[in-house]
C-alpha positions in Angstrom: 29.7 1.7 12.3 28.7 -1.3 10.3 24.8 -0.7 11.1 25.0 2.9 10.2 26.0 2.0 6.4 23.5 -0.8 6.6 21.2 2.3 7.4 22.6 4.3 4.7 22.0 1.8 2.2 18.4 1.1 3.2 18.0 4.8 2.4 18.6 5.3 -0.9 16.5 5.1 -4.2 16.7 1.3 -5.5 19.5 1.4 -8.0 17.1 0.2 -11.1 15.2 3.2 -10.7 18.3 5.4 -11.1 19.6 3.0 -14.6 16.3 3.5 -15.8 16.2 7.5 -15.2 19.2 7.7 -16.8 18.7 5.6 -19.6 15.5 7.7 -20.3 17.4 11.0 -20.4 20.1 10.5 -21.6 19.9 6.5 -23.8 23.0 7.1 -26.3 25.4 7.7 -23.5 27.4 4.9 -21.8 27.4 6.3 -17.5 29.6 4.8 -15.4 29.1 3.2 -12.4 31.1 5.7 -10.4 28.6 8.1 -12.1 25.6 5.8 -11.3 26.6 5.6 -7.6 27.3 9.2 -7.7 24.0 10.1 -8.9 22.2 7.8 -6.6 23.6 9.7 -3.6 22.7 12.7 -4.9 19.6 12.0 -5.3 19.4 10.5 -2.0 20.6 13.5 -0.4 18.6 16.1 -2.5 15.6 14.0 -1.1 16.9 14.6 2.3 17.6 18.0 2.4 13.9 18.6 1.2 12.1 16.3 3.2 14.1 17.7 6.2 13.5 21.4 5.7 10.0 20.6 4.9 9.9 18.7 8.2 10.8 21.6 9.7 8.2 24.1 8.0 5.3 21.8 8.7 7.0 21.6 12.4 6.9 25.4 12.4 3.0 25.7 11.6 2.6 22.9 14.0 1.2 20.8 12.0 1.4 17.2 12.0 0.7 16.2 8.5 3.7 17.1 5.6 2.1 18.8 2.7 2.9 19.7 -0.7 3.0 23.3 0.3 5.7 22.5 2.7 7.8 21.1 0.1 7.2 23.7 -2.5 8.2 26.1 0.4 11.1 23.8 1.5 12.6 24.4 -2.2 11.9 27.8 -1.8 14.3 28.5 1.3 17.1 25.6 -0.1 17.6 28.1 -3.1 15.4 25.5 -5.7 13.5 28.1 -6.5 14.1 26.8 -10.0 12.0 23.6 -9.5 8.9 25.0 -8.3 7.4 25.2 -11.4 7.7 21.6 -12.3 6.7 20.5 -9.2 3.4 22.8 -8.4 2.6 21.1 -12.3 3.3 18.0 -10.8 1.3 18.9 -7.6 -1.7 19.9 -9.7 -1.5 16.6 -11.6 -2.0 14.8 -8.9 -5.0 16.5 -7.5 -6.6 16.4 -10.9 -6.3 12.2 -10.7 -7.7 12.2 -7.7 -10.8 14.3 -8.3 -10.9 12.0 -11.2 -10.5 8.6 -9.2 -13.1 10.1 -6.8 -16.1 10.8 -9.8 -15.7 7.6 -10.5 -18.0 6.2 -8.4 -20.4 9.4 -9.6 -20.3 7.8 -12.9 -21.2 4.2 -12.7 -25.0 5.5 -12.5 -25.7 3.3 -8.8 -26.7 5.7 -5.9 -23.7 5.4 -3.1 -27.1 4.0 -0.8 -27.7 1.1 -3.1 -23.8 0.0 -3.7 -23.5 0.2 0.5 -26.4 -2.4 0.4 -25.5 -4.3 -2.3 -22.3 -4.4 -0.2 -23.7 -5.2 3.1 -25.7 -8.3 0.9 -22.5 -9.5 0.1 -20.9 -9.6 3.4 -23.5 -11.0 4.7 -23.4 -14.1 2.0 -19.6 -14.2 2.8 -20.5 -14.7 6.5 -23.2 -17.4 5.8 -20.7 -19.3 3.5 -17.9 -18.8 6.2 -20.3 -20.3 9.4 -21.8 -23.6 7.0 -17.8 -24.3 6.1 -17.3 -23.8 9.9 -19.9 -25.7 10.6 -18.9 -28.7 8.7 -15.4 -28.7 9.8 -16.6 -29.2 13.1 -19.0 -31.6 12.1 -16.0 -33.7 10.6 -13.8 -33.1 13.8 -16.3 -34.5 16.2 -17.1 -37.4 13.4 -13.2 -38.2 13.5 -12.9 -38.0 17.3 -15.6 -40.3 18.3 -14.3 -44.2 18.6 -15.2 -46.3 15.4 -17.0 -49.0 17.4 -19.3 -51.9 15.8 -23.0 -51.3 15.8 -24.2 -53.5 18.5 -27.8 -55.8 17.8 -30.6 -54.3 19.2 -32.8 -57.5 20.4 -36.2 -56.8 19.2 -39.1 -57.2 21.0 -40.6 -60.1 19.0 -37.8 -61.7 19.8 -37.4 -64.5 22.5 -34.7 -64.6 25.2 
């Protein structure tokens, strides 16, 4: 039983989050932390419940990929009719960002073809820098394996014996 409240635990919102929520909505009001734990499992649970029942929509149209549709529709058929206002804004939000995020790249005036080889450039330097340090390192491994031994006098041929 022990590991099923470690489980429990683990799935729940961090406790911060919840102090700072409530702090936000409510910052002249002292909450105790009965209430606070309270709260947290409701939230936990209310998180649950959707996420379940929108399992089981997206389940249902057999697909395999949870969408916001499937939770709007999830608090449709839990009764949270009430909240699907809020979140479809929220939903739409979130779309709008990430049309934004993707014009980005539209805006910094560089053709996608040039960045990629720009890009590729840079790998490529990466790689070049990579192999010479790899190259030295081995250099300095062989240097430090080889025996240290004294030069020995070649006898030169003008030399006499």
């Amino acid at each position: 039983m022990a590991s099923n409240d470690k489980d429990d635990e683990e799935l729940t919102i961090p406790r911060a989050a919840i102090n700072k929520l409530i702090k936000e909505i409510v910052p002249d009001v002292r909450v105790a932390n009965d209430s606070r734990e309270l709260i947290l499992q409701c939230c936990s649970e209310f998180i649950h419940r959707i996420t379940t029942e929108a399992n089981t929509i997206c389940e249902s149209q057999q697909k395999k990929t949870m969408s916001a549709e499937h939770v709007l529709a999830a608090l449709d058929k839990l009764g949270f009719s009430n909240y699907k206002t809020e979140a479809e804004s929220v939903v739409n939000d979130c779309r709008r960002k990430r049309r934004r995020q993707s014009t980005r790249l539209e805006h910094l005036g560089i053709p996608e073809e040039e960045l990629l080889r720009q890009q590729q450039e840079l790998f490529a330097k990466a790689r070049q820098e990579q192999d010479l340090i790899e190259q030295q390192q081995w250099l300095q491994m062989q240097n430090a394996s080889l025996p240290q031994q004294p030069i020995k006098n070649i006898p030169n041929e003008d030399e006499d014996y």
